[in-house]
C-alpha positions in Angstrom: 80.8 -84.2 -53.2 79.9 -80.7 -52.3 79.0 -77.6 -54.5 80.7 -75.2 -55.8 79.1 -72.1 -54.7 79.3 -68.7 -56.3 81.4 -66.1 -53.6 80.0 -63.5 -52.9 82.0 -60.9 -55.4 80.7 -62.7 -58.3 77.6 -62.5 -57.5 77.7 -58.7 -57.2 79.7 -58.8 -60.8 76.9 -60.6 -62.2 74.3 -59.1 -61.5 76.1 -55.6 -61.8 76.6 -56.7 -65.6 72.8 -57.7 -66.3 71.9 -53.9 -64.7 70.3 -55.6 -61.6 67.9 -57.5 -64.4 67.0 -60.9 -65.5 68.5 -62.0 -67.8 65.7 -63.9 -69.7 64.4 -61.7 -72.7 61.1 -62.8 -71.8 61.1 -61.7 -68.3 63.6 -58.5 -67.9 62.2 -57.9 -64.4 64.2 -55.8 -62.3 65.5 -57.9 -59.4 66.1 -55.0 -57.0 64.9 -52.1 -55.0 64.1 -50.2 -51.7 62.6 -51.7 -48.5 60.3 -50.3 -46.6 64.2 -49.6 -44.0 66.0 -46.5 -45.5 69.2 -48.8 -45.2 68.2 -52.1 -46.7 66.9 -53.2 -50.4 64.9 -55.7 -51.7 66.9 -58.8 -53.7 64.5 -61.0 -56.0 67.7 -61.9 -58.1 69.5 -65.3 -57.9 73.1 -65.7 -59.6 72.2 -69.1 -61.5 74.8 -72.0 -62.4 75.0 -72.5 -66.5 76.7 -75.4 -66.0 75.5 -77.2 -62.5 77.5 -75.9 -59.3 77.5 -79.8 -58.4 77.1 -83.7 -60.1 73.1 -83.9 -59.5 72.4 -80.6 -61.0 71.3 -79.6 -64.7 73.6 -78.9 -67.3 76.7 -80.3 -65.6 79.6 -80.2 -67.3 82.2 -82.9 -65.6 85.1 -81.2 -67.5 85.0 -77.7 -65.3 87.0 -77.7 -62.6 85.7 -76.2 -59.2 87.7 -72.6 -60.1 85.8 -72.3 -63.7 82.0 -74.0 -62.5 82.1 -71.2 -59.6 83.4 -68.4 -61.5 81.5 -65.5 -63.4 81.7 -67.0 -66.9 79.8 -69.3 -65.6 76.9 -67.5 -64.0 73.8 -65.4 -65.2 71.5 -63.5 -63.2 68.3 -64.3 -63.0 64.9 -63.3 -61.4 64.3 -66.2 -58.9 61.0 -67.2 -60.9 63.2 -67.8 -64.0 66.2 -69.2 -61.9 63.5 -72.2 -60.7 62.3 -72.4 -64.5 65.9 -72.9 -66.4 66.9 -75.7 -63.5 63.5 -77.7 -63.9 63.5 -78.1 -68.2 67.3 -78.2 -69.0 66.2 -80.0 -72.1 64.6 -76.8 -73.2 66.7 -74.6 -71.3 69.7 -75.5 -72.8 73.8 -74.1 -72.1 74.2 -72.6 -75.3 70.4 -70.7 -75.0 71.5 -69.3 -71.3 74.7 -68.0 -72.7 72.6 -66.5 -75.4 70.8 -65.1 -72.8 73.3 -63.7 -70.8 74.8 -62.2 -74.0 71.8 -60.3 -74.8 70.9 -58.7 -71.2 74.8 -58.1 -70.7 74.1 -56.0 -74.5 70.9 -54.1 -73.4 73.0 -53.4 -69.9 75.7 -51.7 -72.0 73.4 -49.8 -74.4 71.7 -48.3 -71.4 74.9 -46.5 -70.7 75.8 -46.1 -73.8 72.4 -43.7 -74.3 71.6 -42.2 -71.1 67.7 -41.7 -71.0 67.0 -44.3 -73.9 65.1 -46.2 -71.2 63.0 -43.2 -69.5 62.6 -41.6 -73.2 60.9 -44.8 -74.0 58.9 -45.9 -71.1 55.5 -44.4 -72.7 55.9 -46.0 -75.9 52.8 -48.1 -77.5 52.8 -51.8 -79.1 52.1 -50.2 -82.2 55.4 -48.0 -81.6 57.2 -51.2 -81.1 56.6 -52.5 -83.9 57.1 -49.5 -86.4 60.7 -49.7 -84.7 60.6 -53.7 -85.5 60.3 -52.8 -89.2 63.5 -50.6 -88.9 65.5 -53.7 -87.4 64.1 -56.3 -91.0 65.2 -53.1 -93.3 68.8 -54.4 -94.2 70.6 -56.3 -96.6 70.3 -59.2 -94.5 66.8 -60.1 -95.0 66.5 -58.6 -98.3 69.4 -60.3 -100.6 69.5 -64.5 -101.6 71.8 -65.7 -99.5 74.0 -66.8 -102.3 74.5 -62.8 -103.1 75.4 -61.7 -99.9 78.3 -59.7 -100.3 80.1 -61.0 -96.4 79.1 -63.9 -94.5 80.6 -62.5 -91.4 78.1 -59.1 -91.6 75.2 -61.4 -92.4 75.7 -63.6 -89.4 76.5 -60.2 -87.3 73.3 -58.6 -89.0 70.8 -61.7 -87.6 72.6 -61.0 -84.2 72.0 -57.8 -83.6 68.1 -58.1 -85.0 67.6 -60.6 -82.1 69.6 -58.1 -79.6 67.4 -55.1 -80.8 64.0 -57.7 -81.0 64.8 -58.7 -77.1 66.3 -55.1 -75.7 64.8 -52.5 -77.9 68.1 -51.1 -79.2 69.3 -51.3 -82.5 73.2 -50.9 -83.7 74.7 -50.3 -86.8 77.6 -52.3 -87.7 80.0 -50.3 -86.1 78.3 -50.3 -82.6 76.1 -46.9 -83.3 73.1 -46.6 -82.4 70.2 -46.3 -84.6 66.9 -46.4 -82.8 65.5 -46.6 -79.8 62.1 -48.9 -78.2 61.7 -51.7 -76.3 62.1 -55.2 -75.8 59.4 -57.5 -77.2 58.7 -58.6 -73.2 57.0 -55.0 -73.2 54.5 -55.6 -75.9 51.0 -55.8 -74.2 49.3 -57.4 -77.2 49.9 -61.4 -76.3 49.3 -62.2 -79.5 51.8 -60.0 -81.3 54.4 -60.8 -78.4 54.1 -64.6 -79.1 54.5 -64.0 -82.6 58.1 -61.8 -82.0 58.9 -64.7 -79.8 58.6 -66.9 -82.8 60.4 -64.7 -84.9 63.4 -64.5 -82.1 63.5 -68.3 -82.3 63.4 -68.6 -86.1 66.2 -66.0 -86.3 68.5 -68.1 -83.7 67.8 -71.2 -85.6 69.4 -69.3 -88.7 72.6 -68.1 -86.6 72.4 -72.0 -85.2 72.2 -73.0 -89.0 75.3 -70.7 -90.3 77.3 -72.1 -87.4 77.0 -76.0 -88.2 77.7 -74.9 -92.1 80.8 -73.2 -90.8 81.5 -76.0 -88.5 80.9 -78.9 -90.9 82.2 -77.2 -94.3 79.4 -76.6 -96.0 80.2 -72.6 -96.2 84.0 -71.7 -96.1 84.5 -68.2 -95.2 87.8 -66.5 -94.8 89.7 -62.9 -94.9 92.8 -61.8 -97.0 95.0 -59.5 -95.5 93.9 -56.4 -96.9 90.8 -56.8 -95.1 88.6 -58.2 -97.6 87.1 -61.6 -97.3 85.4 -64.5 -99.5 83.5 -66.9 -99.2 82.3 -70.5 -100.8 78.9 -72.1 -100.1 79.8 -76.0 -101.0 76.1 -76.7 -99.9 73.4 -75.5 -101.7 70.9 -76.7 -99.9 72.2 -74.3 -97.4 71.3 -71.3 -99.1 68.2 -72.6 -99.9 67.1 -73.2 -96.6 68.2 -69.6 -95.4 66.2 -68.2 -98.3 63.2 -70.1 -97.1 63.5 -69.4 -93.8 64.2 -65.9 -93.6 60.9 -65.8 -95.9 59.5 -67.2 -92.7 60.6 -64.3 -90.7 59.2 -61.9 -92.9 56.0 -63.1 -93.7 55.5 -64.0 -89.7 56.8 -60.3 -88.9 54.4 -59.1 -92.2 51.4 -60.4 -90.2 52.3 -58.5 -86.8 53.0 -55.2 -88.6 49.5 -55.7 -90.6 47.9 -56.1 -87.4 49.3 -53.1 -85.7 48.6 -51.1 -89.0 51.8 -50.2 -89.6 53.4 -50.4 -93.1 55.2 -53.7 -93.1 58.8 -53.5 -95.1 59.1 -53.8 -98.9 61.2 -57.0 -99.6 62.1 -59.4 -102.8 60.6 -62.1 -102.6 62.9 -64.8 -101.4 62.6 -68.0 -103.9 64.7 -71.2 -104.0 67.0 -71.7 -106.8 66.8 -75.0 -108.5 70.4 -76.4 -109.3 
């Protein structure tokens, strides 16, 4: 059987979308420029398969026909280093994480345009300025209130989204899609020790997205909108609650630790205790 091969258009489209970088939060490495002939440009970018482009490859998905497993929604650009990496640990390097992925550099892409200069404006910035801009992204209502008093499940979930987006790109939105501040992405921190410890906090806040899901999925929150555009919700599940409280403490007191370290003030926060039903 053979593979099923990206064409050449959608190869353009993809990496087009990730603004000619990887797509791995981790890496963001430009994957093109000039050669040393006026008419040619370098290409260390590779238009990777999600799901495998044929049977023996990682992450295939048998129920993708040839038209679907070749086409753009499929695909995300990658630095060839990081192409090599997601195809040799698909255990760790899993569909739903490279869709993340994709997500996220398609975001910071977008935001680019959205603000011309953001990038040049912020090229100079220190660690310590990263992180002062960190502490703006924890400042909302979404790491500060239990979560049986948040007031919409839908702008909580949004809320933890758009702290990874900001955590990975360097560009923080408002709720409406404005923007609020400017850095950059974690992958730009030169302390090691302080970019490990935002790629914890990353993790931790994907494994509370990952959490809300399954409680939507499974029941355990019901969440729904009336027609005047209000909504409710019902957590069935305490234990629910009481693991987001707990871990969202996590974030904080992890994030706490980084911001002490770069001696900047870290954010003012209740503290987030357990209720006992």
């Amino acid at each position: 059987m053979g593979r099923d091969d990206f064409p050449a258009d959608v190869k353009e489209v993809l990496a087009r979308r990730a603004g000619m970088r990887c797509s791995n939060p981790n890496c963001r490495q430009l994957t093109s420029g000039p050669q040393q002939d006026p008419t040619k440009a370098l290409n260390v970018g590779v238009a990777a398969h999600i799901t495998a482009a044929s049977r023996s490859g990682p992450r295939y998905d048998f129920r993708l026909g040839a038209e679907s497993r070749r086409s753009a929604e499929n695909g995300i650009w990658l630095c060839q280093n990081c192409a090599k990496l997601v195809d040799n640990d698909p255990l760790t390097y899993t569909v739903e994480l490279l869709q993340q992925w994709k997500r996220v550099s398609e975001e910071a892409a977008r935001l680019a345009i959205d603000s011309p200069g953001a990038e040049s404006l912020s090229a100079a910035v220190s660690d310590v300025d990263i992180i002062r801009f960190y502490a703006q992204c924890f400042d909302r209502p979404a790491f500060q209130d239990p979560f049986m008093q948040e007031g919409s499940m839908e702008a909580f979930d949004q809320a933890i989204e758009d702290t990874i987006t900001a955590i990975n790109t360097g560009c923080l939105r408002s709720r409406d899609g404005g923007v609020l501040g400017h850095a950059k992405g974690k992958a730009f921190l030169r302390t090691a020790a302080w970019r490990d410890q935002m790629g914890v906090i990353v993790d931790l806040l994907r494994a509370i997205r990952s959490r809300y899901d399954s409680a939507i999925r499974f029941g355990q929150i019901h969440a729904n909108s009336q027609a005047d555009g209000r909504s409710w919700y019902c957590i069935h599940d305490p234990t629910v609650a009481e693991w987001m409280d707990s871990t969202r403490a996590q974030v904080l007191e992890a994030f706490t630790r980084v911001a002490e370290a770069a001696g900047v003030p870290a954010p003012r926060f209740p503290r987030l205790r357990p209720r006992h039903w």
